[in-house]
DRENMAR-155508 format. One record per residue (C-alpha): residue in one letter; x, y, z. Coordinates in pm, whole numbers. Example, Ala and Ser with C-alpha at 12.3 -4.5 7.8 and 13.67 -1.06 7.14 Angstrom:
! residues 2
NODE  lumlum      c1      c2      c3
NODE       A    1230    -450     780
NODE       S    1367    -106     714
! end
This chain:
! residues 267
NODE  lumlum      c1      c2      c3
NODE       X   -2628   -5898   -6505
NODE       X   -2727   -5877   -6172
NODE       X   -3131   -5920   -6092
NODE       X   -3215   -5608   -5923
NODE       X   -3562   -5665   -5874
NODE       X   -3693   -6043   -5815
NODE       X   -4085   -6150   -5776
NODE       X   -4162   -6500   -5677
NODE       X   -4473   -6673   -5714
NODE       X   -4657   -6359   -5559
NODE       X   -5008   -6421   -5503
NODE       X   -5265   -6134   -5404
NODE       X   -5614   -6064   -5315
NODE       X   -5825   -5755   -5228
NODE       X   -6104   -5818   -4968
NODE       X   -6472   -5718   -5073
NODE       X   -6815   -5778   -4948
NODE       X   -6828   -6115   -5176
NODE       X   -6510   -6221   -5065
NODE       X   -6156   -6216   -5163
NODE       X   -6101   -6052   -5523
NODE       X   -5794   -6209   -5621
NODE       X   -5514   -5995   -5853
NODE       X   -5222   -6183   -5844
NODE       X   -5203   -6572   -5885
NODE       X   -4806   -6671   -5870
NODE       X   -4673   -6384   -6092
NODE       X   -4304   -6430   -6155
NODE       X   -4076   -6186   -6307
NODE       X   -3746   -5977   -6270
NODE       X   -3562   -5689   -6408
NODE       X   -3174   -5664   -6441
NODE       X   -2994   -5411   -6268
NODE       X   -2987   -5072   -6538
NODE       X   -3297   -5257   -6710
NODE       X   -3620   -5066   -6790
NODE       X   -3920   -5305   -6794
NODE       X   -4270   -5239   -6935
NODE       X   -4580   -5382   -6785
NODE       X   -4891   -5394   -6980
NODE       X   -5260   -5597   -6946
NODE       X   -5599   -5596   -6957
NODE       X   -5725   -5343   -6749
NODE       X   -5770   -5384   -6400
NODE       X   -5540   -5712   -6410
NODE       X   -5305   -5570   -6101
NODE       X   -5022   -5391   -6270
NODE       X   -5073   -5096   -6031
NODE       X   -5074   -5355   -5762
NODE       X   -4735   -5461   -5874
NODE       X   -4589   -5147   -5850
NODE       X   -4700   -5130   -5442
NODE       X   -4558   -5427   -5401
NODE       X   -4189   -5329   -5565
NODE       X   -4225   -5026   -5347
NODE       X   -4302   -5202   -5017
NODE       X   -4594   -5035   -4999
NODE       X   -4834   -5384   -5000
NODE       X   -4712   -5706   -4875
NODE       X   -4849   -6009   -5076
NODE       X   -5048   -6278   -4929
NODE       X   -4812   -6540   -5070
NODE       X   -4502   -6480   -5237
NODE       X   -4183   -6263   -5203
NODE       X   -4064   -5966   -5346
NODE       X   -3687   -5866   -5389
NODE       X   -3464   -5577   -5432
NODE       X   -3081   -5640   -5436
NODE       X   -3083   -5941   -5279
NODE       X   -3267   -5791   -4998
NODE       X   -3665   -5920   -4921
NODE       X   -3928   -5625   -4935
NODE       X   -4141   -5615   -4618
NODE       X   -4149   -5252   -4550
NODE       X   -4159   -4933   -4757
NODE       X   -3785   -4842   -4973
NODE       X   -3655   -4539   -4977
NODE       X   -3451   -4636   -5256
NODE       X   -3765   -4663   -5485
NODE       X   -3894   -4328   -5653
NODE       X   -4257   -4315   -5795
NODE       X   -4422   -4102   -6067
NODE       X   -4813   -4182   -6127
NODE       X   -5029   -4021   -6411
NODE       X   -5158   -3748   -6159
NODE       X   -4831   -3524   -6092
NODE       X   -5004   -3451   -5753
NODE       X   -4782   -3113   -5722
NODE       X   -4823   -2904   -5416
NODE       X   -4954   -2582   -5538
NODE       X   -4844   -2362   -5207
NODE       X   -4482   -2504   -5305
NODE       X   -4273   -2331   -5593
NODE       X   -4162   -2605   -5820
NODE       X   -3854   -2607   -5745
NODE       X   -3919   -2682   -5387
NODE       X   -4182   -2962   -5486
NODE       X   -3874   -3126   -5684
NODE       X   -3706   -3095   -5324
NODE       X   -3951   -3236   -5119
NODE       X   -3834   -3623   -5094
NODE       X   -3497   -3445   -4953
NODE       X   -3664   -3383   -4681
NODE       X   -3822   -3738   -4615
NODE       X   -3550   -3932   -4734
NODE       X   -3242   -3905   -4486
NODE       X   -2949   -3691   -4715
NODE       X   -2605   -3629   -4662
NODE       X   -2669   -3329   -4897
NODE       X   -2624   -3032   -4751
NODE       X   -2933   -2729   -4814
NODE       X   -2746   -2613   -5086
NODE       X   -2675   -2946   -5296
NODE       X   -3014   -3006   -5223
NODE       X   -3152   -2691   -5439
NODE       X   -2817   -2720   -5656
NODE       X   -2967   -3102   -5769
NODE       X   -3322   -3017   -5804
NODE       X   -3183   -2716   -6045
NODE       X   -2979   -2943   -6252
NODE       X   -3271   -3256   -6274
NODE       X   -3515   -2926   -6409
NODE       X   -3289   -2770   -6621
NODE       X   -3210   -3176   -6778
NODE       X   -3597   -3193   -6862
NODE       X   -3676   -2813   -7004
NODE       X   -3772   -2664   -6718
NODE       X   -3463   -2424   -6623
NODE       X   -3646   -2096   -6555
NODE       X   -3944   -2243   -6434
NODE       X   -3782   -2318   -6073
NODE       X   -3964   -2046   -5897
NODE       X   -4355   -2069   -6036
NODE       X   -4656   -2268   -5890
NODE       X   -4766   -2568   -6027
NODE       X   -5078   -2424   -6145
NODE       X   -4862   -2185   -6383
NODE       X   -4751   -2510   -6588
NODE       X   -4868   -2718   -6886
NODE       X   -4984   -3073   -6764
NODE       X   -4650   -3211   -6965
NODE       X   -4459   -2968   -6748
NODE       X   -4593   -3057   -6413
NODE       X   -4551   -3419   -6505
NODE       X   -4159   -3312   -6591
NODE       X   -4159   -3160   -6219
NODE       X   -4307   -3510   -6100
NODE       X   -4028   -3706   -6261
NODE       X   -3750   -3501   -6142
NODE       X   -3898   -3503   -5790
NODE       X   -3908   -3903   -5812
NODE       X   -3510   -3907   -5895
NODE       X   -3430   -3593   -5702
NODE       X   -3288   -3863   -5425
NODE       X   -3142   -4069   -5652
NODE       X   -3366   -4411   -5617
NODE       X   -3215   -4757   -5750
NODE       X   -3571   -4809   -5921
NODE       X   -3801   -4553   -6099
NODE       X   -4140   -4671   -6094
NODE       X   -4362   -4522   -6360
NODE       X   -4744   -4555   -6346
NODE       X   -4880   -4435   -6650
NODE       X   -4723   -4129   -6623
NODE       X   -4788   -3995   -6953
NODE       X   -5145   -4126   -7013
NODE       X   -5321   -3853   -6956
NODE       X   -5143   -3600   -7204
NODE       X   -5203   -3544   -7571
NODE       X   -4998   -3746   -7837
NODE       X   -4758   -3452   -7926
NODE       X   -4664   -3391   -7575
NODE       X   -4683   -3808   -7505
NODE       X   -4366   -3799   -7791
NODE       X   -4160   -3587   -7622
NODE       X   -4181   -3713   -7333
NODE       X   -4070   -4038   -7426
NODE       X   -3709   -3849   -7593
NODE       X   -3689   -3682   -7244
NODE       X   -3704   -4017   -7065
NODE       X   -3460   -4146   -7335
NODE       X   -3187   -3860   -7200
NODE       X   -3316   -3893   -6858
NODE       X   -3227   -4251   -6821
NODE       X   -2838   -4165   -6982
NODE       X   -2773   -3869   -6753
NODE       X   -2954   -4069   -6422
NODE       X   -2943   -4422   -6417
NODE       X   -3178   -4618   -6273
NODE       X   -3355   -4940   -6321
NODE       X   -3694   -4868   -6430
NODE       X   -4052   -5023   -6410
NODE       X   -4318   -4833   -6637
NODE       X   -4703   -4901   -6623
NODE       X   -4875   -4856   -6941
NODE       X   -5152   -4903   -7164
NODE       X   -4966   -4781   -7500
NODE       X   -4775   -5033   -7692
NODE       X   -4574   -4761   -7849
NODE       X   -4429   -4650   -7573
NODE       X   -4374   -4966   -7375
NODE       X   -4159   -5076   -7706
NODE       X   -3977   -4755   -7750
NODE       X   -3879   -4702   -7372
NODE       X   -3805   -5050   -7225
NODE       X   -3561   -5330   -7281
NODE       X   -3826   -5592   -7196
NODE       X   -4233   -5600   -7217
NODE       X   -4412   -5844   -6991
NODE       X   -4743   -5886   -7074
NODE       X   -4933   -6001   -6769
NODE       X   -5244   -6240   -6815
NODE       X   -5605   -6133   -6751
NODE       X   -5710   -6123   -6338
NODE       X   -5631   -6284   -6137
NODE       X   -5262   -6209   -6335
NODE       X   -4917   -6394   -6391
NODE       X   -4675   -6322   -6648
NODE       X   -4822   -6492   -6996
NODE       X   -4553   -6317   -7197
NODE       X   -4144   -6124   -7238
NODE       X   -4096   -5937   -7522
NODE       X   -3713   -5854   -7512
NODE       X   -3677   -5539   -7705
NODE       X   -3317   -5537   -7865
NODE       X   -3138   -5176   -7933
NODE       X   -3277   -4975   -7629
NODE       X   -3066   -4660   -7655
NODE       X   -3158   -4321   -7714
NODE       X   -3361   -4295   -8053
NODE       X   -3601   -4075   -8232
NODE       X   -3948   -4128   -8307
NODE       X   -3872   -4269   -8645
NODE       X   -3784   -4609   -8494
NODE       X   -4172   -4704   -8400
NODE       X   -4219   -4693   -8813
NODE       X   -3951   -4929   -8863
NODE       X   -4009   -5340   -8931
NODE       X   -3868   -5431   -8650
NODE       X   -4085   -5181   -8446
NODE       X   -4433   -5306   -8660
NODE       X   -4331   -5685   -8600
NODE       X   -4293   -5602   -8218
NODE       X   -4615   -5458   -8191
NODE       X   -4806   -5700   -8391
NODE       X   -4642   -5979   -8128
NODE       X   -4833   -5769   -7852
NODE       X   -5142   -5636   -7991
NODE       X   -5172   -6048   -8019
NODE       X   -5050   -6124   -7650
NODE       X   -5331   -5893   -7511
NODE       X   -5619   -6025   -7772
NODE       X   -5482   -6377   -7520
NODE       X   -5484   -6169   -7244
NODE       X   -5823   -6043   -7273
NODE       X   -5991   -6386   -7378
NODE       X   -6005   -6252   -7787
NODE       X   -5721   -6497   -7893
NODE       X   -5709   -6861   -7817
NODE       X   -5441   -6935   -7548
NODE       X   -5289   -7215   -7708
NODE       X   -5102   -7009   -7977
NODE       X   -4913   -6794   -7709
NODE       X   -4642   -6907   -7455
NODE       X   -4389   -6722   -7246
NODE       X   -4086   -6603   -7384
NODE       X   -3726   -6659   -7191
! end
């Protein structure tokens, strides 16, 4: 398939009173088109820096990033974003939060389409008779429903996800991850998900890359085979436990706990 998004030998550094602090050191990696990629680290290794950079929202200070074949130098429109803060307007019904990137984004939709698609994205992730209340007025796993349907309400290629779901409990975590599941069959899009949970980068992506400690490049895929919609009971399979054992061990490398020489990257 097709390599919708492309990163080569991207290499980044943050200025700070010492000097440069650098991030990045010649991270390669790509997603296919339709594929949903999980990044995970050490903290503070740049994955949230690799995100601005898909989005054309940083340039790198060596390096290029792609997106269909096309070089990313300036922010995309066809990139939507949720982040682990919802960041909701609370002056703006839902509904009309859902329809804000309409009216950034240029649309041939006309007003009515417009509130006839945010309807259908609420009503595809529980929230149909919630259209018309405040922010405030909703569970933090309901706003963070709102934020997701706002990211595809303009139909991006990619869906970048940056730790969406970290700050919620474990139940509401779950269902999350079953929505996303749907989400992805009813809305396709190639996806991108920051996250810190192993669980949920194995039961919601078709490949893990496991990026090194700072300054970061990729030390590690994980291809993760049978990516359709499940139910929860696939994390307590074999397949699920060897998976996870493969990257509890890739960050213990990552993070300087595990000698490097055992781990290489996969193909």
């Amino acid at each position: 398939m097709e390599k919708l998004i492309e990163i080569k030998g991207v290499r980044h550094a943050y200025p700070t009173g010492q000097g440069p602090l650098p991030v990045l050191d010649g991270l390669e990696l790509s997603v296919e088109e339709g594929g949903f990629a999980a990044v995970v680290g050490p903290s503070g290794c740049g994955k949230s820096t690799l995100t601005k950079l898909v989005a054309g929202l940083m340039k790198p200070d060596t390096g290029e990033v792609w997106l269909h074949g096309s070089r990313v130098t300036s922010p995309r429109s066809t990139v939507g974003m949720a982040f682990q803060n919802p960041v909701l307007l609370e002056w703006r019904s839902i509904l009309k939060n859902v329809m804000l990137p309409l009216e950034i984004v240029p649309t041939k939709l006309t007003r009515s389409q417009q509130e006839d698609r945010a309807r259908y994205l609420l009503s595809l992730v529980g929230l149909e008779g919630f259209e018309d209340k405040r922010p405030s007025e909703l569970s933090g796993g309901m706003r963070q429903r709102a934020s997701l349907c706002r990211a595809l309400v303009h139909q991006p290629e990619v869906l970048i996800l940056d730790e969406p779901f970290g700050a919620l409990d474990a139940f509401t975590r779950e269902d999350l991850w079953q929505t996303m599941h749907l989400v992805k069959e009813k809305e396709p899009f190639t996806g991108v998900l920051i996250t810190h949970d192993l669980r949920e980068a194995i039961f919601l992506a078709n490949q893990v890359i496991v990026l090194s400690g700072r300054p970061a490049r990729t030390q590690y895929v994980l291809p993760v085979p049978n990516t359709g919609p499940r139910d929860l009971e696939h994390l307590y399979t074999s397949e699920a436990s060897e998976m996870l054992a493969i990257l509890r061990h890739q960050i213990e490398v990552a993070q300087g706990r595990a000698p490097a020489e055992e781990t290489s990257a996969a193909e």
